[in-house]
C-alpha positions as CSV (number, residue, x, y, z in Angstrom):
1,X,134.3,115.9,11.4
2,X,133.2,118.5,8.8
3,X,134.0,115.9,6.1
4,X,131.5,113.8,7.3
5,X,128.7,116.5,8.1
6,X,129.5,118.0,4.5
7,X,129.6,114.9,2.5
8,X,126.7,112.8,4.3
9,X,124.1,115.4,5.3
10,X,124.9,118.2,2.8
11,X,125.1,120.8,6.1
12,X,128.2,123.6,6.4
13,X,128.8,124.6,9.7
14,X,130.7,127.9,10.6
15,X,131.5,126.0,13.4
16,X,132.2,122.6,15.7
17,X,132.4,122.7,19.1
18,X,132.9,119.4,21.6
19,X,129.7,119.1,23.1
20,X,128.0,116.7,25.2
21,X,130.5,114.1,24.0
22,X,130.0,115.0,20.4
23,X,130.2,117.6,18.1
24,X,127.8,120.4,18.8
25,X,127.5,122.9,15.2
26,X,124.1,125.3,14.5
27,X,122.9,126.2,11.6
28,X,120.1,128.4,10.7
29,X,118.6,128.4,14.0
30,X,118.4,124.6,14.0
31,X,121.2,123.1,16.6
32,X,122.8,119.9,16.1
33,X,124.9,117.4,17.8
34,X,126.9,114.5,15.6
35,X,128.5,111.4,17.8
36,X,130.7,108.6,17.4
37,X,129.2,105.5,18.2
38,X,131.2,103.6,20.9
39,X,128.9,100.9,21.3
40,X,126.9,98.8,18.5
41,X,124.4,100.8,16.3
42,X,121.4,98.5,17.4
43,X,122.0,99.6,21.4
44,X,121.8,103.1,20.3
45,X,119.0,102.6,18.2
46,X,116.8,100.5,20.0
47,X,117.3,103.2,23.5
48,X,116.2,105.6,20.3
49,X,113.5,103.6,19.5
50,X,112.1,103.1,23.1
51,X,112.7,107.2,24.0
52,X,110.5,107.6,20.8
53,X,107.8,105.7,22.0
54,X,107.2,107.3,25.3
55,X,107.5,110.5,23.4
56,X,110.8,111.7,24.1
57,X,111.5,113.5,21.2
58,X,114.2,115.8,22.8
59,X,117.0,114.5,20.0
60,X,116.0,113.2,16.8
61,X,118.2,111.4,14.1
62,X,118.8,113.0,11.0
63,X,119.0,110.2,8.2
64,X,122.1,110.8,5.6
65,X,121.9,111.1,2.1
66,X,121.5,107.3,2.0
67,X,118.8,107.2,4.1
68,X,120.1,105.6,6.9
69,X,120.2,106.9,10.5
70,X,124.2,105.5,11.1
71,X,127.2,106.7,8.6
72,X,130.5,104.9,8.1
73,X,134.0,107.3,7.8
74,X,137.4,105.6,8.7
75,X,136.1,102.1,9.9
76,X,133.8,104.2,12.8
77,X,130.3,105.3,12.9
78,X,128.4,108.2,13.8
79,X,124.4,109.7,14.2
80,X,123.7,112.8,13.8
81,X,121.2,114.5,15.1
82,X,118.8,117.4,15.5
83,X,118.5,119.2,19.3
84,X,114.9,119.6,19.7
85,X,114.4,121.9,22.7
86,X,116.6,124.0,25.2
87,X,119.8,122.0,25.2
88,X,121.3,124.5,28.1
89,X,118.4,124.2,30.9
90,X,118.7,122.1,34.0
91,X,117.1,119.5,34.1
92,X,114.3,119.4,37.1
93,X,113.8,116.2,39.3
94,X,110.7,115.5,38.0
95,X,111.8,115.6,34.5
96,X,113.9,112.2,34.8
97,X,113.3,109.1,32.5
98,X,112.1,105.8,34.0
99,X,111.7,103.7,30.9
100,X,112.3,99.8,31.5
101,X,115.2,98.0,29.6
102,X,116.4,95.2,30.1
103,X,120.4,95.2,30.7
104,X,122.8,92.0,30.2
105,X,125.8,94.8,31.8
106,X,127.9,92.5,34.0
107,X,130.1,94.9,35.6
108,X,132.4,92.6,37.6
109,X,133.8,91.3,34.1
110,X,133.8,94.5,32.6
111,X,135.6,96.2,35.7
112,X,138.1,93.1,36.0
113,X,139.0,93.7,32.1
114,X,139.5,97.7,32.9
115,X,141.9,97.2,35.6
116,X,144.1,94.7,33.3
117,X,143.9,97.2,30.6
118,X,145.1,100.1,33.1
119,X,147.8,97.6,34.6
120,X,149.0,97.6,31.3
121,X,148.9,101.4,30.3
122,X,150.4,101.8,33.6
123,X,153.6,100.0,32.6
124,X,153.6,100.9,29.1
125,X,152.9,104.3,29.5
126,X,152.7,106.1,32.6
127,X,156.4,105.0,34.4
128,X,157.0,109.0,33.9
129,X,154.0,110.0,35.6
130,X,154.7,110.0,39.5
131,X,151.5,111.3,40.4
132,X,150.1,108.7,38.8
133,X,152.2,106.0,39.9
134,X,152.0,107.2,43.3
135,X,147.9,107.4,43.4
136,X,146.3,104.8,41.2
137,X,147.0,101.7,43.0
138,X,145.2,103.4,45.8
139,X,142.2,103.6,43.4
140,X,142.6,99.9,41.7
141,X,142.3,98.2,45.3
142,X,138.5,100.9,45.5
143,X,138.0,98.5,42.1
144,X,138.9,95.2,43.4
145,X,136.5,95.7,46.3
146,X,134.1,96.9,44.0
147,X,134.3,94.1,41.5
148,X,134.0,91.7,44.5
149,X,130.5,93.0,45.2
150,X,129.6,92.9,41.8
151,X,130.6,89.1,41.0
152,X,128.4,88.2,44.0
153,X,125.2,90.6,42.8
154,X,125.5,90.4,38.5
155,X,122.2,88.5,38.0
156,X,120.2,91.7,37.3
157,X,116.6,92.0,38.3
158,X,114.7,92.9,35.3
159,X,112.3,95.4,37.4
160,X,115.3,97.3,38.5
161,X,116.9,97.8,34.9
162,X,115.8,100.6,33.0
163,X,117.7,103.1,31.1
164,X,120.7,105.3,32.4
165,X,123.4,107.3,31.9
166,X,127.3,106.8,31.4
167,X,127.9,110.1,33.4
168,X,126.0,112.1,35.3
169,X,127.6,115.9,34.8
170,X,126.3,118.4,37.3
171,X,124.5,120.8,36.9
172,X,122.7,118.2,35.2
173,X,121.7,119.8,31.5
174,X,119.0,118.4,29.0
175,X,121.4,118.3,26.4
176,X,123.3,115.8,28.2
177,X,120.4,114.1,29.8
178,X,118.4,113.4,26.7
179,X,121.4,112.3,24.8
180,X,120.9,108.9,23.3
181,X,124.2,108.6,23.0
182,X,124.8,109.2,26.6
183,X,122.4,106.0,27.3
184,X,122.4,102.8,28.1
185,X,120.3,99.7,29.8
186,X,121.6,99.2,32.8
187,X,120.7,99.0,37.1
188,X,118.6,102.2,38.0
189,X,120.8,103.0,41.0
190,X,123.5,103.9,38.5
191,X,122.1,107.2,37.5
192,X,122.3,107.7,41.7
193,X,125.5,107.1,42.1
194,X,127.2,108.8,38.9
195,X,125.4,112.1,40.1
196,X,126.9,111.8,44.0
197,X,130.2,111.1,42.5
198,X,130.1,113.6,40.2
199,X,128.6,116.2,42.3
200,X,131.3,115.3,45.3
201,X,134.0,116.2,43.3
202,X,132.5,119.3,41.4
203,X,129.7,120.8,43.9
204,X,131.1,119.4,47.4
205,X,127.6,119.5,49.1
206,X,127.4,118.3,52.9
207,X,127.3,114.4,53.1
208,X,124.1,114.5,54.5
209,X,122.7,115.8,51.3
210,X,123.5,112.3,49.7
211,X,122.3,110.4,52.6
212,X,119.0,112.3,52.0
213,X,118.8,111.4,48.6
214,X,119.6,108.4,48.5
215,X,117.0,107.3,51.2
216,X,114.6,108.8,48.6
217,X,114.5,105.8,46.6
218,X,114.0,101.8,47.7
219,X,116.4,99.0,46.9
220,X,116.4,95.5,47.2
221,X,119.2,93.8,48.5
222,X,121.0,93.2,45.2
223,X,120.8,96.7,44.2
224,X,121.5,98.0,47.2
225,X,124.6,96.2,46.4
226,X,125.5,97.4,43.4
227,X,124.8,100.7,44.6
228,X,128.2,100.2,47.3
229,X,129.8,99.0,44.5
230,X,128.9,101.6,42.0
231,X,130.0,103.9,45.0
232,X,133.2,102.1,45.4
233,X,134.3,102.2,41.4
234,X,136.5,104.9,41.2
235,X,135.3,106.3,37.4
236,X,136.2,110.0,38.2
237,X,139.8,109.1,38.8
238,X,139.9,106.3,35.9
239,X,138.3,109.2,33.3
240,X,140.8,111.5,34.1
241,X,143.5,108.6,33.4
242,X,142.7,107.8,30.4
243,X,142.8,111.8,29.1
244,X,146.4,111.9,30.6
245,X,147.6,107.9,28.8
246,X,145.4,108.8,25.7
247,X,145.3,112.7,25.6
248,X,148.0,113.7,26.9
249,X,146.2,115.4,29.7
250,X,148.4,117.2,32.7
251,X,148.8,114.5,35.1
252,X,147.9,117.6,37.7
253,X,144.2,117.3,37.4
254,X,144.4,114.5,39.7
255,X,145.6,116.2,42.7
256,X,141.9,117.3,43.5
257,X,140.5,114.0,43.2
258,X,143.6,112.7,45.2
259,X,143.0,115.6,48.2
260,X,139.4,115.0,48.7
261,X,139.9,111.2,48.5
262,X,139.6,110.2,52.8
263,X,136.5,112.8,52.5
264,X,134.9,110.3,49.5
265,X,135.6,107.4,51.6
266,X,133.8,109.0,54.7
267,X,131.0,109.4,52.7
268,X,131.3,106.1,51.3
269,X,131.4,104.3,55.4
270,X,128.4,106.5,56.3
271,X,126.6,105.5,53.0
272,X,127.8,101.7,54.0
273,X,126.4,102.4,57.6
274,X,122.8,103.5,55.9
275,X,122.3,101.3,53.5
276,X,123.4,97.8,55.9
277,X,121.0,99.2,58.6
278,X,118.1,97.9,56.5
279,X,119.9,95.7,54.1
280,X,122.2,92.7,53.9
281,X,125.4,94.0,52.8
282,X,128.6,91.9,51.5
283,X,131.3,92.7,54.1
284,X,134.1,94.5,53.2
285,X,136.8,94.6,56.0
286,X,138.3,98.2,56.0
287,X,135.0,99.5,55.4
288,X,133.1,97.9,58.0
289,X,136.2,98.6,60.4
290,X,136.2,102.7,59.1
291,X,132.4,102.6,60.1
292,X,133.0,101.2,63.6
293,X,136.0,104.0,64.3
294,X,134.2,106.7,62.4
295,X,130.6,106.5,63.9
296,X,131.1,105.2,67.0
């Protein structure tokens, strides 16, 4: 990464650290973060373009020495950019971004593609890994149902899509908030449901904390949806997977996603319970029986 900072921007950082999924360096007082690009450079610059014109200015892009906001190095490509306020401060709940963009994200296809991918790492890779091979069917069949939803409900209203986040790290900072890079168009109740997940599994908070907050915001029935579905996609144990097939992570830093996983799925029937109350929501069998056992 220093070859590239050296040789496009003329900078010499002391030091990289892995930040906000980048590559966080300071110099002179001035803080920067460079990224890899994992989606085209015209998504990233056009969720760029539209944070600049509400005048979010919280990252800006530093143009290389050819004057152009994306370098090239080893067939990838990267933005860097400058960190333009307190990248370490929460973020406050009135300090969230509700900019329209319109998303073409189908994430039935995109889930059904994972789950052949991790079928295939699974066999290739992972026939060593008995925690592994012991836990993640558990988590494909939360996928299937998921994807099931999500084929029924992929025509995306264009007053519900705006822009969102990959992940949703608690405590929620600015400098992974107002990351472009962490960006994308997509369903606004993604942004919910990455924070619940991510704050199950890292703050534990009482279940009715969620229920509270996600009565806070008004769905339609297609989004309300998506938001079981979102629920139901198990990202926090498929992110850890593929550290352990592509990192070489310790297979052990499943076992607390794995122990808490019949208290995510009570949360998941009373969030169910809430959200059908006032909605019409696509049946799923074990979850509809779970809520008759569990509430009753």
């Amino acid at each position: 990464m220093e070859n590239i900072i050296n040789y496009y921007y003329n900078l010499y950082p002391n030091e990289l650290n892995k930040m906000y999924n980048g590559f966080y360096f300071a110099i002179n007082g001035y803080k920067f973060l460079l990224i890899e690009l994992i989606l085209p450079k015209s998504h990233i610059l056009d969720i760029y373009e539209k944070l600049t014109k509400n005048n979010i200015g919280f990252y800006i892009i530093i143009l290389n020495k050819d004057n152009n906001p994306v370098s090239n190095f080893d067939n990838k490509e990267y933005i860097l950019f400058q960190i333009n306020g307190n990248d370490k401060e929460i973020l406050k709940f009135e300090e969230q971004i509700y900019i329209s963009s319109k998303s073409d994200v189908n994430w039935g296809k995109l889930w059904s593609e994972r789950i052949d991918y991790y079928e295939i790492q699974i066999n290739e890779l992972a026939q060593d890994k008995r925690i592994v091979l012991e836990s993640i069917y558990y988590y494909i069949g939360l996928a299937e149902n998921a994807i099931s939803i999500a084929n029924k409900y992929k025509n995306i209203n264009e007053n519900e899509s705006i822009i969102q986040h990959y992940r949703m790290n608690v405590p929620i900072k600015k400098g992974d908030y107002f990351n472009p890079g962490n960006m994308l168009s997509d369903v606004f109740i993604r942004n919910i449901v990455e924070y619940i997940k991510n704050s199950f599994f890292c703050e534990k908070k009482e279940d009715e904390y969620y229920l509270e907050y996600i009565k806070s915001f008004n769905y339609t029935e297609s989004s309300a949806n998506l938001l079981l579905a979102r629920l139901l996609y198990p990202t926090y144990y498929f992110d850890i997977f593929d550290e352990i097939i592509l990192n070489d992570k310790d297979e052990d830093e499943l076992i607390f996603i794995i122990n808490l996983c019949y208290d995510f799925e009570n949360l998941i029937i009373k969030i169910y319970d809430l959200l059908q109350k006032k909605y019409p929501i696509l049946n799923i069998d074990w979850i509809r029986k779970r809520t008759i056992n569990l509430l009753q």
